[in-house]
N, CA, C and O of each residue as an XYZ file, in Angstrom:
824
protein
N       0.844     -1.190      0.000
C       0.000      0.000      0.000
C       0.876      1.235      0.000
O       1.848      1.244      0.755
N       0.527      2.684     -1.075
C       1.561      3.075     -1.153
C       0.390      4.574     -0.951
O      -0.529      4.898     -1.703
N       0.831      5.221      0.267
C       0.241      6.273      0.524
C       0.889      7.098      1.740
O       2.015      7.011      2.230
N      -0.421      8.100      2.129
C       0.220      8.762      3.331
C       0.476      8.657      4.590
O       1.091      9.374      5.380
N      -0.262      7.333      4.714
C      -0.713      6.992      6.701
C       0.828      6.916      7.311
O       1.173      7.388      8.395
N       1.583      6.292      6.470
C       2.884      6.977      7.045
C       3.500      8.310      8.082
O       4.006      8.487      9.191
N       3.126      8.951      7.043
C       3.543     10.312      7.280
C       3.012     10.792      8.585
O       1.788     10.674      8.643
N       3.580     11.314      9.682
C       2.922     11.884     10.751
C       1.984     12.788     10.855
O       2.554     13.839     10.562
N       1.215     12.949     11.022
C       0.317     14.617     11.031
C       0.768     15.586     10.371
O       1.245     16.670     10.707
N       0.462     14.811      8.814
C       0.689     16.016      8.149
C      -0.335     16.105      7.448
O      -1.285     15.357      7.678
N      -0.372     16.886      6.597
C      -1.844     17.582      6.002
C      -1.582     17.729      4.687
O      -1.341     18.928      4.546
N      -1.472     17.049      3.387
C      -0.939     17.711      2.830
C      -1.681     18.160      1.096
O      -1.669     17.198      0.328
N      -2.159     19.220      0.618
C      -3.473     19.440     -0.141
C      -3.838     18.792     -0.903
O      -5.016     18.963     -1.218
N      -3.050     17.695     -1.625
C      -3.099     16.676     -2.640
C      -3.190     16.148     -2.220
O      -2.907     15.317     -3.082
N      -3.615     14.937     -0.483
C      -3.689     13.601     -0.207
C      -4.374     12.876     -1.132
O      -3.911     11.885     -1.696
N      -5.548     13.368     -1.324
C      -6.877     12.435     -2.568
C      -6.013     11.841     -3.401
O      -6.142     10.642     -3.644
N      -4.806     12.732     -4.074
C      -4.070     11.954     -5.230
C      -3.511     11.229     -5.023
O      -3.177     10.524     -5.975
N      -3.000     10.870     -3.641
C      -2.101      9.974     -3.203
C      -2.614      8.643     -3.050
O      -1.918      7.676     -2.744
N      -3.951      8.614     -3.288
C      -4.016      7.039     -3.165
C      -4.325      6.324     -4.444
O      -4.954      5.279     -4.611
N      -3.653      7.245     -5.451
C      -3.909      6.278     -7.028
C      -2.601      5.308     -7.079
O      -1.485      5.810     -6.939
N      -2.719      4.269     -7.230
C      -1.779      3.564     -7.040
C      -2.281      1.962     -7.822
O      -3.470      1.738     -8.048
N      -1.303      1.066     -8.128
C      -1.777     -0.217     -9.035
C      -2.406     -1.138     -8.236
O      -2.809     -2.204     -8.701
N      -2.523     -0.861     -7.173
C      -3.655     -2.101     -6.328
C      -4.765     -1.234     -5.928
O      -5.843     -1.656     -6.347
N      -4.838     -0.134     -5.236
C      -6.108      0.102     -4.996
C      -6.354      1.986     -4.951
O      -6.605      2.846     -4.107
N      -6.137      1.914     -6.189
C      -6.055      3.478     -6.709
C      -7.264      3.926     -6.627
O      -8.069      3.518     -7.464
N      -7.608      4.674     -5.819
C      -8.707      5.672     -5.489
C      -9.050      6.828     -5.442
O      -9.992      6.870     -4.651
N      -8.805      7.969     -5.889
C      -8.815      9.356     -5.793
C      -9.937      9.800     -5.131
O     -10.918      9.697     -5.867
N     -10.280     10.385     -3.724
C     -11.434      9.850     -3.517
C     -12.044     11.265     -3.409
O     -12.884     11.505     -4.277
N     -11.689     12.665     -2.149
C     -12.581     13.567     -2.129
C     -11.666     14.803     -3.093
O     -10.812     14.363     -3.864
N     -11.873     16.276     -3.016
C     -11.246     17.067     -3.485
C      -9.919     17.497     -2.664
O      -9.944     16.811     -1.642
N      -8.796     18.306     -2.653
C      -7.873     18.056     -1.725
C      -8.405     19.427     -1.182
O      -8.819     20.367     -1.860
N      -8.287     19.329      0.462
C      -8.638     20.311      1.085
C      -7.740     21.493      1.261
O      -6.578     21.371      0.874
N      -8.126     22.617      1.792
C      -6.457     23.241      2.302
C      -6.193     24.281      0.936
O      -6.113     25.452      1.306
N      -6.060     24.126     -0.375
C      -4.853     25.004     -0.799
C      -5.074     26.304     -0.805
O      -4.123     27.080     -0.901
N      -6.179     26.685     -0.719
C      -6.576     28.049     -0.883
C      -5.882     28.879      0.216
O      -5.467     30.015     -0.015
N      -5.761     28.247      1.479
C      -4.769     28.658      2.777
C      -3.350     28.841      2.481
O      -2.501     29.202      3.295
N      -3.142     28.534      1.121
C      -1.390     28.362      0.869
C      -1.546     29.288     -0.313
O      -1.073     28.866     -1.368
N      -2.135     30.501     -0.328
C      -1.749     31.450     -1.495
C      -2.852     31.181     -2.677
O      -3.769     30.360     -2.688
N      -2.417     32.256     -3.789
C      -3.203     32.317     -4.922
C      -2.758     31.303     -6.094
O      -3.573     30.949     -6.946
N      -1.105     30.746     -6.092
C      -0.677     29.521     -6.700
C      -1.200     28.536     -6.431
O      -1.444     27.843     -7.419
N      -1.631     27.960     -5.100
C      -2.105     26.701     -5.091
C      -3.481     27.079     -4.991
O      -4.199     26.080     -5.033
N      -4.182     28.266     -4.861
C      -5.336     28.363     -5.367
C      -5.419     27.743     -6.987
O      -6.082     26.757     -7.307
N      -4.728     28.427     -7.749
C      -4.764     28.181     -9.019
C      -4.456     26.958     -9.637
O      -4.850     27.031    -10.801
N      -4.103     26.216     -9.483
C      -3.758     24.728     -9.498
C      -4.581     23.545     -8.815
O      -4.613     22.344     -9.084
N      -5.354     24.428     -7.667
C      -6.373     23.231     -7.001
C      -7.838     23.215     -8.092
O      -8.810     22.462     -8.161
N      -7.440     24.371     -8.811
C      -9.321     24.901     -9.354
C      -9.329     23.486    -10.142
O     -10.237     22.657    -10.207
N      -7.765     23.461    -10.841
C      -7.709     22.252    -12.426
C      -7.632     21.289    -11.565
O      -8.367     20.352    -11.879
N      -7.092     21.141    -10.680
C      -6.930     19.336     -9.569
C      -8.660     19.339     -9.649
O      -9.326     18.800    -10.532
N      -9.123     20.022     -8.595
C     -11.045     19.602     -8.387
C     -11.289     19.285     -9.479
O     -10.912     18.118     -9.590
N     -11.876     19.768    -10.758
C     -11.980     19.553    -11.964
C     -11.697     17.965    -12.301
O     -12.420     17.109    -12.811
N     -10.232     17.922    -11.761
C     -10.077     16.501    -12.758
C     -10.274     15.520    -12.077
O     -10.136     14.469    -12.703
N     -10.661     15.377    -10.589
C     -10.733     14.876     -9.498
C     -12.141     14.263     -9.069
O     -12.430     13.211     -8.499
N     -13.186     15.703     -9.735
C     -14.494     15.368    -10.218
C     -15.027     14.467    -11.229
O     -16.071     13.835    -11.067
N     -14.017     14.391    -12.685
C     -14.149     13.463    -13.382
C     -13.558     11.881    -13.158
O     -14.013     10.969    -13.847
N     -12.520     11.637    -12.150
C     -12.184     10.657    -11.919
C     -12.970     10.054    -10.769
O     -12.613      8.995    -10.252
N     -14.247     10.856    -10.291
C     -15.054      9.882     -9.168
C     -15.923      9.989    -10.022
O     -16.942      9.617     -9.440
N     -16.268     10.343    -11.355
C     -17.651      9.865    -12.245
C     -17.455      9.007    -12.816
O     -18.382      8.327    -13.254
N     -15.846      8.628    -13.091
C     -15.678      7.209    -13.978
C     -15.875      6.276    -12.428
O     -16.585      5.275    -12.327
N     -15.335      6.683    -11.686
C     -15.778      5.112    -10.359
C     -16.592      5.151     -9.826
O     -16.611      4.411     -8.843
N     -17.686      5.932    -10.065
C     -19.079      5.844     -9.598
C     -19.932      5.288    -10.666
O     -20.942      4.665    -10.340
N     -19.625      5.452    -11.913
C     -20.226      4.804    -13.218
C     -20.868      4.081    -13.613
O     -21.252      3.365    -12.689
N     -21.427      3.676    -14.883
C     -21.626      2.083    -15.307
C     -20.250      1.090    -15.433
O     -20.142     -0.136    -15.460
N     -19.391      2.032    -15.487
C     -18.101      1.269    -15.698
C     -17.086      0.861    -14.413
O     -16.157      0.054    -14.450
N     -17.533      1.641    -13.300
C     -17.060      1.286    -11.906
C     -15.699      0.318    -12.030
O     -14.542      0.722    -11.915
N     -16.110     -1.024    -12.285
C     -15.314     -1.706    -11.744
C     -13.857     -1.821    -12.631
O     -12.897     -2.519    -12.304
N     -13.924     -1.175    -13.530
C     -12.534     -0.760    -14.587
C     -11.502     -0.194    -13.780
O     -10.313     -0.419    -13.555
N     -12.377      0.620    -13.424
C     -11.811      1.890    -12.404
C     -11.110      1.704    -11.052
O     -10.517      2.549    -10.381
N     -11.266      0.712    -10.866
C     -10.482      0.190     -9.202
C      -9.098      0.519     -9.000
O      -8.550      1.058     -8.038
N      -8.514     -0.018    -10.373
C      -7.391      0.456    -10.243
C      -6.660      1.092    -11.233
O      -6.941      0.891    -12.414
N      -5.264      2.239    -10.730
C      -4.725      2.528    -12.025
C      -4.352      1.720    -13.649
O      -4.329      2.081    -14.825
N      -4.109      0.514    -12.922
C      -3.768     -0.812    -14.286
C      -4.940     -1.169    -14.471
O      -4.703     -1.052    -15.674
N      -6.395     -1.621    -14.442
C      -7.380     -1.590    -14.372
C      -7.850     -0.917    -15.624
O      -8.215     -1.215    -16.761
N      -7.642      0.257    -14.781
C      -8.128      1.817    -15.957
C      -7.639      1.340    -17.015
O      -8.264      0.671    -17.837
N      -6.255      1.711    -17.083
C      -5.313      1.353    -18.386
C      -5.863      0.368    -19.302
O      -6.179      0.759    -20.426
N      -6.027     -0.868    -18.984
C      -6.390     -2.052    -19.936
C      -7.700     -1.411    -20.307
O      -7.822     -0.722    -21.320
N      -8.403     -1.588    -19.699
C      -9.901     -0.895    -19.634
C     -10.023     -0.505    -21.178
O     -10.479     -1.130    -22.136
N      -9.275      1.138    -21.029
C      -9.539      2.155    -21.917
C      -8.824      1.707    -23.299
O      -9.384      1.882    -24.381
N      -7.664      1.172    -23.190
C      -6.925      0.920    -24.099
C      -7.397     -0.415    -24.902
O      -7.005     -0.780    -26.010
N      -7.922     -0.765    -24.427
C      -8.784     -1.987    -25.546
C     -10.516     -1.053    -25.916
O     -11.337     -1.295    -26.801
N     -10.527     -0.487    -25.338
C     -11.799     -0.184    -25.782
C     -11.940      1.387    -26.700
O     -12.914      2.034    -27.085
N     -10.295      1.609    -26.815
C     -10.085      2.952    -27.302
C     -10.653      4.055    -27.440
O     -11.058      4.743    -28.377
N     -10.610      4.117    -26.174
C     -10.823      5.736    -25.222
C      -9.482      6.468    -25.054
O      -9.321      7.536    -24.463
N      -8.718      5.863    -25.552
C      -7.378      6.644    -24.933
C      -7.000      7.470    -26.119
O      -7.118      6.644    -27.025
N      -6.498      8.937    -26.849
C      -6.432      9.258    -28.010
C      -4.981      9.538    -27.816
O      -4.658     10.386    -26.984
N      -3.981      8.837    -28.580
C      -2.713      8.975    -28.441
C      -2.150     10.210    -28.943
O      -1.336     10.858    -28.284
N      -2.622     10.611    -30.270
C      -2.436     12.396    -31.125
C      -3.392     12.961    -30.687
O      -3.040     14.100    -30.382
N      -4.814     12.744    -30.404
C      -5.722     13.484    -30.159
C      -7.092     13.022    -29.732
O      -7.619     11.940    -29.991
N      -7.555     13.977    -29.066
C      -8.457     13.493    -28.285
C      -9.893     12.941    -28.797
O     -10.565     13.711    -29.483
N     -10.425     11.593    -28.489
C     -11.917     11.154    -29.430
C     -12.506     11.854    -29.273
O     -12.726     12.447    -28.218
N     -13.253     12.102    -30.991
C     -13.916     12.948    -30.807
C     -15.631     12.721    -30.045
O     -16.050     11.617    -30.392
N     -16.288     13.199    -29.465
C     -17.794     13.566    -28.774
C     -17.620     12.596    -27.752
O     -18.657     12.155    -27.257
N     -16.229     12.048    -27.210
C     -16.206     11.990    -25.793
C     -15.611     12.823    -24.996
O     -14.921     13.777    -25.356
N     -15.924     12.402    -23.555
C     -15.290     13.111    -22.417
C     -13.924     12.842    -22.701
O     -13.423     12.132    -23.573
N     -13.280     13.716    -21.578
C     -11.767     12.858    -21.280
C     -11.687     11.537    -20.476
O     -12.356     11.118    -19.531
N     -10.523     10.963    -21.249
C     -10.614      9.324    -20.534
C      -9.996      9.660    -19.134
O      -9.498     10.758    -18.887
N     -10.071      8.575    -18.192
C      -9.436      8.651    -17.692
C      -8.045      8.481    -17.127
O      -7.523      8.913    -16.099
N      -7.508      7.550    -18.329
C      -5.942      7.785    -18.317
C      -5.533      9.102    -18.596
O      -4.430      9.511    -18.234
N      -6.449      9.888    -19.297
C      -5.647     11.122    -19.346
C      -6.061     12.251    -18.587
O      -5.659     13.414    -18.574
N      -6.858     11.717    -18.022
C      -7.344     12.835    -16.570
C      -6.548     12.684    -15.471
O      -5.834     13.636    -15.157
N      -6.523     11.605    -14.773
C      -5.187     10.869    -14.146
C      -3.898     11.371    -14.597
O      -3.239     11.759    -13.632
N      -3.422     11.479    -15.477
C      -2.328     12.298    -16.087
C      -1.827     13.468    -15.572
O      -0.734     13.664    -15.040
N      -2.607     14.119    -15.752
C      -2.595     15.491    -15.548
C      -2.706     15.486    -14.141
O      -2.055     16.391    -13.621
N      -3.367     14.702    -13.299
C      -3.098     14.561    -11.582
C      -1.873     14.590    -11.050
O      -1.402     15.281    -10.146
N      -1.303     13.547    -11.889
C      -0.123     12.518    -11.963
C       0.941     13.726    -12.197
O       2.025     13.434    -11.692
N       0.931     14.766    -12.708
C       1.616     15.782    -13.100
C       1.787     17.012    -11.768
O       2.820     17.484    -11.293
N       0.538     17.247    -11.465
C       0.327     17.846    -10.478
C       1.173     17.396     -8.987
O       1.908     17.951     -8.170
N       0.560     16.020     -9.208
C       1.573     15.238     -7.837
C       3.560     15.436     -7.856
O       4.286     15.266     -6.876
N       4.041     15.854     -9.364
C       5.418     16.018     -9.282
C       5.794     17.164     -8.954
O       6.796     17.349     -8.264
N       5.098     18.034     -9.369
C       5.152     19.588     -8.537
C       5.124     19.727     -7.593
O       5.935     20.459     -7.025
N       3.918     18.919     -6.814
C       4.376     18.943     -5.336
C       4.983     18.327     -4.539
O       5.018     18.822     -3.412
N       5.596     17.216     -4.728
C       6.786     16.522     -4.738
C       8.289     17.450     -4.693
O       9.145     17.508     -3.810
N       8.202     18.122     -6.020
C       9.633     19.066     -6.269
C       9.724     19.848     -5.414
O      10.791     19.931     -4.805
N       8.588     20.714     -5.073
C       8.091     21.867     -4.072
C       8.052     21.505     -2.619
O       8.339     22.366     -1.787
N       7.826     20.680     -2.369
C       8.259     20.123     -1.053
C       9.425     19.500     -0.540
O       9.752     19.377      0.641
N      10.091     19.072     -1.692
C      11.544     18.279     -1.432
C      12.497     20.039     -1.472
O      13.516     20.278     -0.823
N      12.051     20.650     -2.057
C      12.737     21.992     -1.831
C      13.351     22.517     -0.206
O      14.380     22.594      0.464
N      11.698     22.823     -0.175
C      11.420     23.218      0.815
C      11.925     22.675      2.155
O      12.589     23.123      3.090
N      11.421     21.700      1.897
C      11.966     20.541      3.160
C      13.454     20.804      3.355
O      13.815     21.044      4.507
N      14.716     20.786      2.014
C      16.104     20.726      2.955
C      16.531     22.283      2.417
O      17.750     22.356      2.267
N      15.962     23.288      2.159
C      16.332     24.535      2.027
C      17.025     25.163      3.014
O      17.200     24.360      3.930
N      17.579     26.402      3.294
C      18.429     27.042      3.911
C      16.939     28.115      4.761
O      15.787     27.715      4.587
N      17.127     29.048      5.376
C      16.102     29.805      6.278
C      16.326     31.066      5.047
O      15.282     31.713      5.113
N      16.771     31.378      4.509
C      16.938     32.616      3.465
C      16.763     32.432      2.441
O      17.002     33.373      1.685
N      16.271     31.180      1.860
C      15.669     30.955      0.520
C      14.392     30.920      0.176
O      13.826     30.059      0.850
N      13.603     31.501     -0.626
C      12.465     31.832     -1.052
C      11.720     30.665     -1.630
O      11.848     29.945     -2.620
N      10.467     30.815     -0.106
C       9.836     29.575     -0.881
C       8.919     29.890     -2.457
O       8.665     28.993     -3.263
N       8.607     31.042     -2.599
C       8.390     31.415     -3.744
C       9.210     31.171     -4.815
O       8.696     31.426     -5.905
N      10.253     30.784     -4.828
C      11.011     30.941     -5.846
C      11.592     29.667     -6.039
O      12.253     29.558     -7.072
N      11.486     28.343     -5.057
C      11.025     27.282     -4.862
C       9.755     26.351     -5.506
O       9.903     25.189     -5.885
N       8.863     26.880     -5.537
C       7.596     27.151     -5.771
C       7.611     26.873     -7.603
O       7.568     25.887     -8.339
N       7.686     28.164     -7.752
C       8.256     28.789     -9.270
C       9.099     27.575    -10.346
O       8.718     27.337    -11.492
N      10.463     26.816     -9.587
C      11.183     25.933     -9.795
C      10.564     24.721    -10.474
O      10.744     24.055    -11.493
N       9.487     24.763     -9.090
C       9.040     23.078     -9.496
C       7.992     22.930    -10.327
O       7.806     21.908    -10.987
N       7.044     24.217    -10.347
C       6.572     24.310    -11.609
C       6.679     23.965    -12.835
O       6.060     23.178    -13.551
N       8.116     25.114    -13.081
C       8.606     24.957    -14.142
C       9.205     24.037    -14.953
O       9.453     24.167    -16.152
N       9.466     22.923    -14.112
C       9.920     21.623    -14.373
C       8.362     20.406    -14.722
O       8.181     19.618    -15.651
N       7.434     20.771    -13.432
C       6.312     19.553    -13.818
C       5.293     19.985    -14.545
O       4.654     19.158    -15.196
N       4.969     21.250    -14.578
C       3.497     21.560    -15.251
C       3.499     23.035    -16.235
O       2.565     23.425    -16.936
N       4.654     23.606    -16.074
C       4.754     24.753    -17.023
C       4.872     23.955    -18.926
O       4.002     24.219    -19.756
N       5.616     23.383    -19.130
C       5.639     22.284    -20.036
C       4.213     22.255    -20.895
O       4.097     22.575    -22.078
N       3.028     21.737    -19.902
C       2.146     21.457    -20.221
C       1.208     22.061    -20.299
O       0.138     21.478    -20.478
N       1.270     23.413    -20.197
C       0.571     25.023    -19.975
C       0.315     26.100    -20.633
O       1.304     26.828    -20.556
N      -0.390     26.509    -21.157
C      -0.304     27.272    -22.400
C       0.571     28.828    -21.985
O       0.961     28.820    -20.817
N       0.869     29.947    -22.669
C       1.344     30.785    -22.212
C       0.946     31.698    -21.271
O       1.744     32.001    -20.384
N      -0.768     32.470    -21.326
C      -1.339     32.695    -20.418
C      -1.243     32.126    -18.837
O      -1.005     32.798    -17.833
N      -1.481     30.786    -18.918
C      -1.657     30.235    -17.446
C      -0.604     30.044    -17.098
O      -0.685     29.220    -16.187
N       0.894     30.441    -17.352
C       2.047     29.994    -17.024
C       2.192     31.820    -16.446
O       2.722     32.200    -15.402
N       1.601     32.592    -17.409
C       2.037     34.186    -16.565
C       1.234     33.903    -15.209
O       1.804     33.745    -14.129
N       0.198     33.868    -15.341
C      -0.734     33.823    -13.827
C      -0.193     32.856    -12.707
O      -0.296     33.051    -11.496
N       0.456     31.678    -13.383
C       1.492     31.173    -11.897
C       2.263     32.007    -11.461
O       2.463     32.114    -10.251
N       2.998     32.956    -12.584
C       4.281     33.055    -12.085
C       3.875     34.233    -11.201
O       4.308     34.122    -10.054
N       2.917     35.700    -11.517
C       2.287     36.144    -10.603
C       1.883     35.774     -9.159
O       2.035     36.484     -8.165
N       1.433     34.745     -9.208
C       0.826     33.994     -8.058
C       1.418     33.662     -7.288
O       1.034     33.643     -6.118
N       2.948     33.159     -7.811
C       3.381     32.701     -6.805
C       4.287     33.758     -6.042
O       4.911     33.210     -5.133
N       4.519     35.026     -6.147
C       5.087     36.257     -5.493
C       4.187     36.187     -4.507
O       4.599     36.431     -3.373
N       2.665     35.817     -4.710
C       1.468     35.921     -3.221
C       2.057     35.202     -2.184
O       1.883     35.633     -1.044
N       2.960     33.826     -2.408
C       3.257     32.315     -1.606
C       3.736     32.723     -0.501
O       4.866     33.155     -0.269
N       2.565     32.534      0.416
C       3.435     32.714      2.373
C       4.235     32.009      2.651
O       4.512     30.902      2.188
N       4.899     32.864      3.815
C       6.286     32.785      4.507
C       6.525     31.232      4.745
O       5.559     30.469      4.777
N       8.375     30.585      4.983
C       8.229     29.532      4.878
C       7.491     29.165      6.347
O       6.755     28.179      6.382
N       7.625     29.685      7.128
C       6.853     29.491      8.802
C       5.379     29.047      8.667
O       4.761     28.130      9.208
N       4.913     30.252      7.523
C       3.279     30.258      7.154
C       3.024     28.568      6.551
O       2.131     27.801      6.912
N       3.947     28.346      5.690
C       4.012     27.585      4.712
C       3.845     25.875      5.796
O       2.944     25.058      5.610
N       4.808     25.749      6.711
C       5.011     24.997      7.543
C       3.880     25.006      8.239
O       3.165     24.007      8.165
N       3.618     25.727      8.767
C       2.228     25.515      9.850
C       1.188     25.063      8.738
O       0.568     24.114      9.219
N       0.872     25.254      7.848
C      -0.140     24.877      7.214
C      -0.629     23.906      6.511
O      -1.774     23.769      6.082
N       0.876     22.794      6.338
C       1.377     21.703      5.616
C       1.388     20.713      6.431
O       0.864     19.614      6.252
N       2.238     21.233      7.730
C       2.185     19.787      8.715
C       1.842     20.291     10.342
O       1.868     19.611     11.368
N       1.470     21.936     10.136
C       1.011     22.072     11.755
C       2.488     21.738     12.702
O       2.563     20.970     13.662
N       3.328     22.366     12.248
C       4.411     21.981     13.111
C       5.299     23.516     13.147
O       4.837     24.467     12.516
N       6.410     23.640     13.821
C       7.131     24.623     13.904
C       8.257     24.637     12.999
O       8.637     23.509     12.684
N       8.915     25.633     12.480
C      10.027     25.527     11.511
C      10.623     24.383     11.579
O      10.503     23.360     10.904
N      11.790     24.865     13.146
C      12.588     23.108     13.188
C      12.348     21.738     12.864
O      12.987     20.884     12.249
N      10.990     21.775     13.588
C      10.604     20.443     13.506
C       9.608     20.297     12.436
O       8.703     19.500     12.684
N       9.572     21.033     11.035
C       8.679     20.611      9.860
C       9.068     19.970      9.110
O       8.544     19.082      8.438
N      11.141     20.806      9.203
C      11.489     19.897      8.034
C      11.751     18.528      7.229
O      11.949     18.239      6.049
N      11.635     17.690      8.684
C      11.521     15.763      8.793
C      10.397     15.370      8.443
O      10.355     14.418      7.663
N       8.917     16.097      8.998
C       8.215     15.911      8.185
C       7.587     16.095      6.920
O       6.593     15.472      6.546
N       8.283     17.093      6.177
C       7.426     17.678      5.102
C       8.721     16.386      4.346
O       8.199     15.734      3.442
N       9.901     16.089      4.562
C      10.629     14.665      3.827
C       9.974     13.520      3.824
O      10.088     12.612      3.000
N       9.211     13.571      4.850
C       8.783     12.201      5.664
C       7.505     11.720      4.235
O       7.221     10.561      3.934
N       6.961     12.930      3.605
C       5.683     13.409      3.190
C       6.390     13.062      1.493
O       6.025     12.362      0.549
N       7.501     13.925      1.741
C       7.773     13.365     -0.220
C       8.175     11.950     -0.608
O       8.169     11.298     -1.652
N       8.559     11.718      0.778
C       9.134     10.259      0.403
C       7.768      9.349     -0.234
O       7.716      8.603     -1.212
N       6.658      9.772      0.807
C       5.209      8.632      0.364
C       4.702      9.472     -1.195
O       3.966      8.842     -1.955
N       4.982     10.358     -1.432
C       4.172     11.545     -2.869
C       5.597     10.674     -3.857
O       5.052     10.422     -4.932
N       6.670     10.294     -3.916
C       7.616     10.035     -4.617
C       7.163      8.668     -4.968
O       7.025      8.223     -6.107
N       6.987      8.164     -4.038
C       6.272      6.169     -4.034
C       4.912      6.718     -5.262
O       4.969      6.807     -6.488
N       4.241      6.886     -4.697
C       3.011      7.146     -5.721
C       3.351      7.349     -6.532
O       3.137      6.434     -7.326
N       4.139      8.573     -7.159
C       4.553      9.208     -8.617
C       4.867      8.184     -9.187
O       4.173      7.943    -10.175
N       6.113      7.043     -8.822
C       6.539      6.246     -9.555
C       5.708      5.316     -9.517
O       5.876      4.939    -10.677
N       4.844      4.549     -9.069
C       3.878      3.726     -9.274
C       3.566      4.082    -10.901
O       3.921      3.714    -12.021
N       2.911      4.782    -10.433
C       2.180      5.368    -11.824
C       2.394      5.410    -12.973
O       1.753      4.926    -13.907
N       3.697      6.239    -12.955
C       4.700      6.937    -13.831
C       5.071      5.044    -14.651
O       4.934      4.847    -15.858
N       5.405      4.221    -13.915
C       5.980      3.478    -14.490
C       4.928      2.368    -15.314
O       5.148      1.652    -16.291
N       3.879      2.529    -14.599
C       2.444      1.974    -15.626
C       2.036      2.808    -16.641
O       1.724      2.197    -17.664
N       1.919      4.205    -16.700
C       1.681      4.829    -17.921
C       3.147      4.896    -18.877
O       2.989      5.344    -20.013
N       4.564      4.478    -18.481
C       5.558      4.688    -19.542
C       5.457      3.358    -19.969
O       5.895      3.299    -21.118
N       5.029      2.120    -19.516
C       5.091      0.968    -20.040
C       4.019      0.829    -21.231
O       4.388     -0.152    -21.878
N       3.094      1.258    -21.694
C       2.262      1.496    -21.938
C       2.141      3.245    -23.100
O       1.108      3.633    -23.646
N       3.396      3.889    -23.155
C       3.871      5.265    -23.512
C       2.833      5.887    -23.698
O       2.467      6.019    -24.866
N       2.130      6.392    -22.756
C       1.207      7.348    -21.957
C       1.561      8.217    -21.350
O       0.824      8.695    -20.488
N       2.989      8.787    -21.627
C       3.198     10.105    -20.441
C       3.363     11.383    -21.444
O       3.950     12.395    -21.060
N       2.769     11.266    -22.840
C       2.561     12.600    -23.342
C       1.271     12.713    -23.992
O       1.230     13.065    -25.170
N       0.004     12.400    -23.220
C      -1.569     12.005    -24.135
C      -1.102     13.641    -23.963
O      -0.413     14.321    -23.203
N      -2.261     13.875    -25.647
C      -2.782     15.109    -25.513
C      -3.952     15.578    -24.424
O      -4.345     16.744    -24.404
């Protein structure tokens, strides 16, 4: 089982994503919290809910039981070709391998952004931290507009103290073991995933 119960009391706004995984991948409510962490993770939770909403309509479905798990999904869609490798079918929804995707994307940002954070110095900007890991997991995949409005956004990103209390409820000193404690279980997940959609070369659906 590859998730957060690990992690000590921490909180962290993406848990829901954390439990997609090849045995019992579930994405289950919306992630709570980001709006408390600035106008960046405002802006990034709006597209998480969104896709988060469509991945509990495929497991609430007629198709439910496809859906159990990430490998599940995969076979699922891919024999029944829902999945559009150049482009998306036309007068359907999005599948859910490629809604998942874009989760799956989301989850490396905050991964990068927290592994930052976590062994940073006291004079380095978590904004600019922030900004980094972006630019590496989801700027890529962003059109030009929504890449200015991160980068705006994230000049809003509270202090790392703010940042800490709000992530794991703990004090500077003692956040930084846990907010590691936290990427280590978000790193397990990523690669779960990551390595079922590259087997399969699913990590650039449109």
């Amino acid at each position: 089982t590859v998730g957060l119960s690990n992690a000590p009391s921490v909180r962290v706004p993406c848990s829901p994503l954390c439990r997609c995984r090849t045995g019992k991948g579930r994405p289950p409510g919306h992630p709570p919290g980001w709006g408390a962490l600035g106008p960046a993770f405002g802006l990034i939770s709006r597209e998480a809910r969104s896709k988060i909403s469509i991945m509990q309509w495929y497991r609430e479905g007629p198709q439910a039981p496809h859906y159990h798990t990430v490998q599940s999904m995969v076979d699922f869609e891919l024999s029944s070709g829902l999945v559009g490798f150049r482009s998306l079918p036309a007068r359907l929804p999005p599948s859910g391998c490629r809604t998942l995707l874009r989760l799956h994307r989301t989850l490396k940002w905050l991964e990068l952004f927290l592994q930052r954070l976590g062994t940073s110095r006291e004079d380095e900007s978590p904004s600019r931290m922030c900004a980094e890991a972006y630019r590496v997991a989801l700027a890529p995949y962003h059109s030009w507009w929504v890449r200015q409005g991160a980068a705006l956004a994230f000049l809003a990103l509270p202090s790392r103290q703010e940042l800490y209390h709000t992530i794991v409820r703990a004090e500077q000193r003692a956040a930084g073991p846990l907010v590691l404690t936290t990427v280590e279980s978000l790193r397990r997940v990523y690669n779960v995933t990551q390595e079922v959609y590259s087997a399969h070369g699913m990590l650039d659906l449109p």
